[in-house]
C-alpha positions in Angstrom: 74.0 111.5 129.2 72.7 108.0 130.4 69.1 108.8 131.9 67.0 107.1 134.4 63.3 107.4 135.1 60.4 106.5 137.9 56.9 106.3 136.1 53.7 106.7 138.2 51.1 109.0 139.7 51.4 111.0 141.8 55.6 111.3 142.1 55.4 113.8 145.2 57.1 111.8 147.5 60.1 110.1 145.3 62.6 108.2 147.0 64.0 107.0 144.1 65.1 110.1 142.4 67.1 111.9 145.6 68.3 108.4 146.1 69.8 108.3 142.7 70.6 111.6 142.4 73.1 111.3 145.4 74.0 107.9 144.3 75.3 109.2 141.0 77.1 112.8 142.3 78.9 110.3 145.7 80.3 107.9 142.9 80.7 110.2 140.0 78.5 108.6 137.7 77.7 110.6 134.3 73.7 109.7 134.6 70.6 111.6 135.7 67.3 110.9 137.1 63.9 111.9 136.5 60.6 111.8 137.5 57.9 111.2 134.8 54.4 111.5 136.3 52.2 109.9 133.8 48.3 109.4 134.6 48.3 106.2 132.2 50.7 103.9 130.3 49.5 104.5 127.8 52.2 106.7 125.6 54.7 105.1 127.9 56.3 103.3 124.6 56.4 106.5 122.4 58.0 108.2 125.4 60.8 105.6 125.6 61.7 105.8 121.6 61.2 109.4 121.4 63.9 109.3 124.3 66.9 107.4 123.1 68.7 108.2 126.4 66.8 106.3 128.5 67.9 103.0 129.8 66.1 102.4 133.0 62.9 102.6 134.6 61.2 102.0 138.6 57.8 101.4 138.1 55.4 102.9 140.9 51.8 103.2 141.9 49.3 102.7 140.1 51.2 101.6 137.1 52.8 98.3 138.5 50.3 95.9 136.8 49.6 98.4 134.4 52.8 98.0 132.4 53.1 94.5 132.0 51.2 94.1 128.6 53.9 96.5 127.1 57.0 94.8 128.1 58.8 92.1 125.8 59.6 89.9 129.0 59.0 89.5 132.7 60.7 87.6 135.2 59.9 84.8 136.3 59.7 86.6 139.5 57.5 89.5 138.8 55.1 87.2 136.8 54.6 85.0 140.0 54.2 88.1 142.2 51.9 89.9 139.7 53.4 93.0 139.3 56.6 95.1 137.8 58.9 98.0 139.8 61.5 97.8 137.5 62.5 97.7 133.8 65.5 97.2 131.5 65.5 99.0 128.1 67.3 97.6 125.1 67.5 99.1 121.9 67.9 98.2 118.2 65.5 96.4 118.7 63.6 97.9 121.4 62.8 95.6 123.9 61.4 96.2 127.8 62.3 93.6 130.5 60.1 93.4 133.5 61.6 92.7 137.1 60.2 92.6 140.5 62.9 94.1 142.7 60.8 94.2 145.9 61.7 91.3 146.5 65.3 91.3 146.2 65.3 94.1 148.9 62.9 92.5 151.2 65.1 89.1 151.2 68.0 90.8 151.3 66.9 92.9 154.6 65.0 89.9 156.5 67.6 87.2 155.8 70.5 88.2 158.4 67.6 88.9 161.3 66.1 85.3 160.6 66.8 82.2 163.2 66.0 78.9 163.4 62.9 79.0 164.9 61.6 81.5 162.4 59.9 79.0 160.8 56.3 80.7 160.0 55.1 84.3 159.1 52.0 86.8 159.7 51.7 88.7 156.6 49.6 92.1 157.9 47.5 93.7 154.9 46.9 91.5 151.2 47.8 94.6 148.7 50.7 94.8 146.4 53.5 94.8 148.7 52.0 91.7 150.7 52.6 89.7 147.5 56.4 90.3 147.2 56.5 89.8 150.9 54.9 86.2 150.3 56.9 85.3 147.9 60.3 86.3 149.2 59.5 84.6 153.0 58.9 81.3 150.9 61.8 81.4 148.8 63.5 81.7 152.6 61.5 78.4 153.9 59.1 80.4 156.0 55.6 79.4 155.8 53.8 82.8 155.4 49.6 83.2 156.3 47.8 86.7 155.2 46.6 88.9 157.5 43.1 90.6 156.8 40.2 92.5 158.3 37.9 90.9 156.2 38.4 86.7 156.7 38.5 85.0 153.2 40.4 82.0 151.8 43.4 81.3 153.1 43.6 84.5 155.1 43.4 85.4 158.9 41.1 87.8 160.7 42.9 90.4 163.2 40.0 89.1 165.1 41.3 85.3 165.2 45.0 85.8 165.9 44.5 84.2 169.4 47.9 83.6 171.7 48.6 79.8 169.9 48.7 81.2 166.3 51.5 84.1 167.9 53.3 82.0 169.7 53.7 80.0 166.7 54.0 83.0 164.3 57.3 83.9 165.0 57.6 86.2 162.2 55.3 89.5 161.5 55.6 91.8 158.6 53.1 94.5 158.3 52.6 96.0 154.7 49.7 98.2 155.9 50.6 101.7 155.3 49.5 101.9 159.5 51.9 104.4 161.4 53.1 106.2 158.4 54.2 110.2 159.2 51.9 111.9 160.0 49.1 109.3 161.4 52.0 108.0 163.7 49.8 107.0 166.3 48.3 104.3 164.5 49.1 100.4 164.1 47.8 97.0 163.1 45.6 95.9 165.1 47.6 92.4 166.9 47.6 91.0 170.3 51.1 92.8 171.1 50.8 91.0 174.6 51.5 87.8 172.9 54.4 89.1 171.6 58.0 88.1 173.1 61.8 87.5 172.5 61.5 85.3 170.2 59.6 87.6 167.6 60.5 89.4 164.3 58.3 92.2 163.3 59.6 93.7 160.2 57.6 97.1 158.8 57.9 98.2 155.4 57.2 101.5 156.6 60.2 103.6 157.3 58.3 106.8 158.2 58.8 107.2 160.9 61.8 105.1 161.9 60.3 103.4 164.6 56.6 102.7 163.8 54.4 102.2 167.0 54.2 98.7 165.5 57.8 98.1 165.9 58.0 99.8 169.4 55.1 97.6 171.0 57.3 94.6 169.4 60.8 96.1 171.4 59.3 96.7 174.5 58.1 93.0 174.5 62.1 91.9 173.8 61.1 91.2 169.8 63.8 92.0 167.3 62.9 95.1 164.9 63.2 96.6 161.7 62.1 99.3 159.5 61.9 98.9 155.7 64.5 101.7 155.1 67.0 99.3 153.8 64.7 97.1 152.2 64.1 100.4 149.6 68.3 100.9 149.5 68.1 97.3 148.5 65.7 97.5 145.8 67.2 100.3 144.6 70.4 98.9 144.4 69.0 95.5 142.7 67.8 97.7 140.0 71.1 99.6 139.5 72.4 95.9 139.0 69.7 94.9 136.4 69.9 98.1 134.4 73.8 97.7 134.1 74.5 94.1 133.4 
């Protein structure tokens, strides 16, 4: 049986697996997938040849950087992005291909919400998903700015986001963890009054469905979304890579 894995630590909360796991009994696939918490990467290539069944891998906190020195080729993608979710094994020879399918799932999602006068982006929070977020609003023509709480280079301050730079922001994507089940409650910290009709705020959270992020952007007339699909997406764009 064709096997599929997610590597990283802790697995607790996987969405890949139940996501694959239905995926595969709904279309009658002959696969399964697995969870394989691993501390380090660093057995990760003894683990693959000792398992001959595997041919797929989602890459997950903290191991996303961690792998590329192990793989035989990374997109061009993940190499500008900096970091690896998913990888293609191929065998006799071995080899391990490196792909960034954040990104797929984030364009994917934002591109049928986007208008013409979506023409620049605020980027809340500079971690790992920020940078897949970056890239895939350029690749759309949308000039994106970073978002921090601590100014730097080429970066904003919460504290400077004044009513010009919203009005002109027309797009917002938070990649803070803010709102997530069970601190619900919480949010980036924006000048929601500025907010209007014109706005897309797009959270990668999906916990809860409606983030108090995105319901201070509705109740101003912005359009919403939740990152739910975004992670279908991704999940899907690795199904793709795995099987071509």
């Amino acid at each position: 049986m064709t096997e599929y894995a997610l590597i990283g630590y802790p697995l607790v909360h996987s969405f890949s697996r139940q996501y694959f796991t239905e995926k595969f009994e709904r279309e009658g696939i002959n696969a399964r997938y697995v969870n394989m918490e691993m501390e380090s990467v660093a057995g990760l290539l003894e683990t693959i040849k000792a398992q001959p069944q595997l041919k797929g891998l989602n890459v997950t906190i903290p191991h996303k950087q961690d792998v590329m020195p192990l793989l035989t080729s990374v997109s061009d993608e993940a190499l500008a992005i900096g970091a690896v979710n998913c990888i293609k094994i191929g065998r006799n020879p071995l080899s391990l291909t490196g792909y960034n399918t954040d990104i797929i799932g984030f364009e994917r999602s934002i591109k049928p919400l986007l208008q013409p006068h979506h023409k620049k982006a605020l980027v809340l929070g500079t971690g790992g998903a920020s940078k897949a977020v970056v890239y895939g609003l350029k690749k759309l023509g949308i000039e994106p700015t970073l978002v921090s709480r601590t100014p730097a280079n080429g970066m904003l301050c919460y504290s400077n986001l004044s009513k010009d730079l919203m009005d002109e922001h027309t797009v917002i994507v938070n990649c803070t963890p803010l709102g997530t089940f069970p601190n619900i409650n919480t949010c980036p910290d924006i000048p929601y009054k500025y907010i209007g009709a014109r706005h897309l705020l797009y959270d990668l959270v999906y916990n809860p469905a409606k983030t108090l992020f995105l319901q201070q952007g509705e109740a101003n007339g912005a359009t919403v979304k939740n990152g739910l699909e975004m992670l279908h997406l991704q999940a899907e764009a690795g199904w793709e890579i795995w099987n071509r």
